[in-house]
Every structure is written in structure tokens, then in C-alpha cells.
C-alpha positions in Angstrom: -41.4 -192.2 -53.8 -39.9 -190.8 -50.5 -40.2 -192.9 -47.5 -40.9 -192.7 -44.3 -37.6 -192.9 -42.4 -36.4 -189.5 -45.1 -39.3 -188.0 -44.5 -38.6 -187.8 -40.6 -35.5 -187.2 -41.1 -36.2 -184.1 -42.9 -38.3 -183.0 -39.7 -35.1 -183.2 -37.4 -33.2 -181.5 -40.2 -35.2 -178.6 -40.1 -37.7 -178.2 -36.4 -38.4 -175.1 -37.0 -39.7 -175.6 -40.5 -43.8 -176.7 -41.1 -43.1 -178.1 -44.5 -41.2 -181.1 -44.0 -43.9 -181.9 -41.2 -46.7 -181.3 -44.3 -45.3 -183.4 -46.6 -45.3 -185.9 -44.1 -48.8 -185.3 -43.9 -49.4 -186.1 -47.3 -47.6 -189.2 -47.0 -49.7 -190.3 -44.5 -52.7 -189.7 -46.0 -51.7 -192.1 -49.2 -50.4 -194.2 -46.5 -54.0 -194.2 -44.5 -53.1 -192.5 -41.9 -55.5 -189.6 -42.2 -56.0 -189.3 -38.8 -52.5 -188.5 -38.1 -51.9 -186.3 -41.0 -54.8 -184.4 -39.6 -53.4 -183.9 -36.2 -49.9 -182.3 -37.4 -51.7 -180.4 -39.9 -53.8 -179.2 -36.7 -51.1 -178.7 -34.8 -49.0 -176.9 -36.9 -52.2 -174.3 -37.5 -52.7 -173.7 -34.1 -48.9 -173.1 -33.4 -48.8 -170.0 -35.0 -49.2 -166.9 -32.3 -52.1 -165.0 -34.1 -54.6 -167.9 -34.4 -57.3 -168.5 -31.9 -58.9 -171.6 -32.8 -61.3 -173.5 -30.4 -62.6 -175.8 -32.7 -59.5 -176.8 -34.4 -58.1 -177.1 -30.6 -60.2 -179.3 -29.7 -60.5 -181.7 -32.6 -56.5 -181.7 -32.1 -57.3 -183.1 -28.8 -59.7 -185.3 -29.5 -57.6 -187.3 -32.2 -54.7 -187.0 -29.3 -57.2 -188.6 -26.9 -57.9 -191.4 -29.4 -53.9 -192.0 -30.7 -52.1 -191.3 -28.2 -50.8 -194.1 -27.1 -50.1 -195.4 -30.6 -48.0 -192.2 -31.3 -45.8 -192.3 -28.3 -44.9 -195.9 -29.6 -41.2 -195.1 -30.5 -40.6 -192.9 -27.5 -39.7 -194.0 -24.0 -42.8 -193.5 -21.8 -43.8 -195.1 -17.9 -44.0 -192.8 -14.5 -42.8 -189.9 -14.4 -41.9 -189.1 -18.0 -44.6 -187.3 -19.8 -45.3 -186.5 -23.4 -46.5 -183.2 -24.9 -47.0 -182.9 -28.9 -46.2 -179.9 -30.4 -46.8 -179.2 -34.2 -47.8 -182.9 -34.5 -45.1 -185.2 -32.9 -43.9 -185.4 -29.0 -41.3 -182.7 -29.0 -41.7 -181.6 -24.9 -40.4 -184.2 -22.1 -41.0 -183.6 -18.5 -39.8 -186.1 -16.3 -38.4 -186.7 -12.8 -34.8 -186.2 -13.0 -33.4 -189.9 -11.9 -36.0 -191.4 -13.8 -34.9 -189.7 -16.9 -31.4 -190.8 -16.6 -32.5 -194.2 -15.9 -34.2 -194.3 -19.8 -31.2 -191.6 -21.1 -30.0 -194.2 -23.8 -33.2 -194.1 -25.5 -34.4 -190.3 -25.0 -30.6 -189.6 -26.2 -31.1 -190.6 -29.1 -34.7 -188.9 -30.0 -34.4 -186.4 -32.7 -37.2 -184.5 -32.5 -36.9 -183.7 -28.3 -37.1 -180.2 -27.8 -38.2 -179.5 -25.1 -37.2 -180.8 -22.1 -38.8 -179.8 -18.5 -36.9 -182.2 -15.2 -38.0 -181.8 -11.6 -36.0 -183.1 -9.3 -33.2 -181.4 -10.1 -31.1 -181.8 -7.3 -28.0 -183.3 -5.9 -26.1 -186.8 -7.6 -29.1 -186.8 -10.4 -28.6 -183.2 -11.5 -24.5 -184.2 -11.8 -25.1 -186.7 -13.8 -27.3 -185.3 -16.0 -25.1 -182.5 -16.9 -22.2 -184.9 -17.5 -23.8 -186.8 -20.4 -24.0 -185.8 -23.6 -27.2 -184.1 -24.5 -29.6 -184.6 -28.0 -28.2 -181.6 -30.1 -32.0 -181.2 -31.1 -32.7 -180.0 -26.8 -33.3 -176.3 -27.8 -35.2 -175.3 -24.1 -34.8 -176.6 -20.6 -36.7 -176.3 -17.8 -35.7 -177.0 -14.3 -37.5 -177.1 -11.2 -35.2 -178.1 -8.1 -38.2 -179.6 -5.9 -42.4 -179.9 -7.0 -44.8 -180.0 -3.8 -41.6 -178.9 -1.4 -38.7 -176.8 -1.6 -35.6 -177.6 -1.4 -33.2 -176.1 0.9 -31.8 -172.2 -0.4 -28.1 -174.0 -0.7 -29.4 -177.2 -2.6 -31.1 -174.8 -4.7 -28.0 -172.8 -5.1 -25.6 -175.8 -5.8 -28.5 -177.1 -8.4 -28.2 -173.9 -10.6 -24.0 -173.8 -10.3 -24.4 -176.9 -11.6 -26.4 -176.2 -14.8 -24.7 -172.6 -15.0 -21.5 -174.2 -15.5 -22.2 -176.7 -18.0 -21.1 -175.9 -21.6 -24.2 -178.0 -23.3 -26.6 -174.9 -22.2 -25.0 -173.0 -24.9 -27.2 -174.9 -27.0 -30.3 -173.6 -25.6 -32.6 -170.7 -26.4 -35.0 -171.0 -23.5 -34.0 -171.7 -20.2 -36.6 -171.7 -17.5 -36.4 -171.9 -13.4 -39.3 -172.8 -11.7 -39.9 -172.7 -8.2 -39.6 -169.8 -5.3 -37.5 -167.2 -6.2 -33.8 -167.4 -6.4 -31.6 -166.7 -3.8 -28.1 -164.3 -4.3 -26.0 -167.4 -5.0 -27.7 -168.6 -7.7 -28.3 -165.2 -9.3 -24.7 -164.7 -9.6 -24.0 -168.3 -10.9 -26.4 -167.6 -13.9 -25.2 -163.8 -14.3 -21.7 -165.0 -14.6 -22.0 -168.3 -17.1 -20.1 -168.0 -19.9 -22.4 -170.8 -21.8 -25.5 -168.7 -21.6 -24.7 -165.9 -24.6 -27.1 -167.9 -27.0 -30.2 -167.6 -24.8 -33.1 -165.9 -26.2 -35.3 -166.1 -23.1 -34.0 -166.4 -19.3 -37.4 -167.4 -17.4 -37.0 -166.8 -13.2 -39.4 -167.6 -10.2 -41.3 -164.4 -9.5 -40.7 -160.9 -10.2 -37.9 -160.1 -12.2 -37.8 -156.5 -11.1 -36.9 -157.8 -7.4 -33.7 -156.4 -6.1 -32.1 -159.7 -6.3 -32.3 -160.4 -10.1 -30.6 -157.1 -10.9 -27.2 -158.9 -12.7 -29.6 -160.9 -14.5 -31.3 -157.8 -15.4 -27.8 -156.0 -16.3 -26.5 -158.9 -18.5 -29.7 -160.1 -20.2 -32.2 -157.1 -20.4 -35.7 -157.9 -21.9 -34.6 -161.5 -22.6 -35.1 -161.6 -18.9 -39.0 -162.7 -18.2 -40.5 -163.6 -14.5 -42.7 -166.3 -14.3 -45.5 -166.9 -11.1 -44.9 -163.2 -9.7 
């Protein structure tokens, strides 16, 4: 019989895949785990674009309500770092920048983070985050240089050189900027990357017609998507 530690391993293998995440839904049924096997089969369902699903939705969220904490066992949880489960297991991470790199040893070495959303993303903390290694399995990356404030337009210039130059975003599909929308300096940092080829979506504060977001326009065309216009 397969166990458990192959069976998640075939997950990482394969994220984008439902049926390794199935079959581990089986196992946990003969395991008695039904609960769990019922939330990724849920989840996996209500993934898919074309389904509308309140019911299913909400029994999802009612076993999360109930497991929760149980589920994030293996994962590094506390203020500001918080968990969303996508397709049954904790795949999205948004935390506050310095409090992420205080717990990086263990988020490092999560296979199945995907998704990763930091706020803060400022000054020393954003440095050092885009000096360490990143999980291979990061596929999106959201940044937001202040929440409840905003930063300063250099900061927020100097925050988005930083990420623009660093080679690990060639890993990413989905980058997302949240916040006010971008001034000239930073524009040009993301127009002229040369790790940013591999995105499939380039998500900017506001409208992405605006005057200002016309080399991001020019090198990325409809993979270009405003957010909060």
C-alpha cells in the first residue's frame, strides 16, 4: 500500500494536477479521515472556473471551520502569517514581511506554498527576502509596500527595483502590486526586468490604461490586468 509521506509527495510533484490530491483522498478515507478527504474533494470541485456551488462552498467552510487548526499543524502559523487552503491543503501565505523571514527556515521548506502575498514590503525586510533562496514550488507573489498607510513614492519605487531585479521572479506566473498606483520609477523597473519573460499575469494598482503604465502595456499586452481601478 502507498503511504502517506508518497502520496504528498506526489502532490508537490504535480500542483497543478487534481489526481494525486484524490488519491490522497481515498487514503484518507481508509485511514478515517473522511472529513478531510471530503474537504479536498470539495475544494478541488469548487476550483474549477465554471462551477457555482453554494452548497458545496459552504460545507467546505464549515469542515475548515471545524479542522482548521488541526490541518495547519505542519505549517508555521502565529501573527501575521495567515493560511488560505486551496484545492484542499494551505497553498496561499500572506504574512508581514519581517515576520516571514523570522519563520523562513520552516516556510522554506513547505512544498506545497504557492502562493505567497507579503505586506510590508519595504526597506532591510524586502532585501532580505529577495536574497534567500525561495521554495521552487512559489508560483505567484503578491506585494503590497504599506496596508492602512502608504509609503513614501521613493520607498515604493526602491521596493519594486528590488523585486524587479531579482532573478527568483523568473519563477513566477502571477505577480501582483497592491497598493496606490505606481509611480514612473517603478513602472520602468518592472518594464525593463529581464526575470519577468515567464509571467502570465502582471497585476497593477488601478487603471492599467493610465498614461503611466504604458511600457508595461508595450511589453506585456493583455497579460497586463489592473486591480482596484
Amino acid at each position: 500500500m502507498t503511504d502517506e509521506p508518497a502520496l504528498l509527495a506526489a502532490i508537490a510533484a504535480r500542483p497543478d494536477d487534481d489526481t494525486p490530491r484524490l488519491v490522497y483522498a481515498d487514503w484518507l478515507d481508509d485511514h478515517g479521515q473522511g472529513e478531510r478527504a471530503e474537504f479536498i474533494r470539495l475544494q478541488c470541485v469548487l476550483a474549477r472556473d465554471d462551477l457555482d456551488d453554494p452548497a458545496a462552498a459552504e460545507r467546505a467552510d464549515e469542515l475548515e471551520n471545524q479542522h482548521r487548526i488541526r490541518w495547519l499543524a505542519d505549517v508555521p502559523t502565529g501573527p501575521g502569517l495567515r493560511w488560505s487552503f486551496h484545492r484542499g491543503f494551505p497553498e496561499r501565505l500572506e504574512a508581514v514581511t519581517q515576520l516571514l523571514l523570522n519563520r523562513y527556515r520552516k516556510v522554506a521548506t513547505l512544498p506545497l506554498l504557492r502562493d505567497l502575498c507579503l505586506t510590508r514590503f519595504f526597506g532591510e525586510a524586502a532585501r532580505v527576502f529577495v536574497a534567500k533562496p525561495w521554495p521552487p514550488s512559489i508560483v505567484e507573489l503578491e506585494l503590497w509596500v504599506d496596508v492602512g498607510g502608504w509609503r513614501e513614492p521613493d520607498e515604493v519605487r526602491a521596493s519594486i527595483r528590488v523585486i524587479a531585479a531579482c532573478p527568483q521572479t523568473a519563477q513566477l506566473r502571477v505577480l501582483r502590486i497592491g497598493g496606490k498606483p505606481l509611480p514612473g520609477g517603478a513602472v520602468a523597473a518592472l518594464a525593463d526586468s529581464r526575470h519577468l519573460d515567464g509571467l502570465e499575469r502582471l497585476f497593477v494598482p488601478g487603471d492599467p490604461g493610465r498614461t503611466v503604465y504604458a511600457p508595461l502595456r508595450e511589453r506585456f499586452g493583455d497579460r497586463l490586468v489592473g486591480e482596484g481601478a
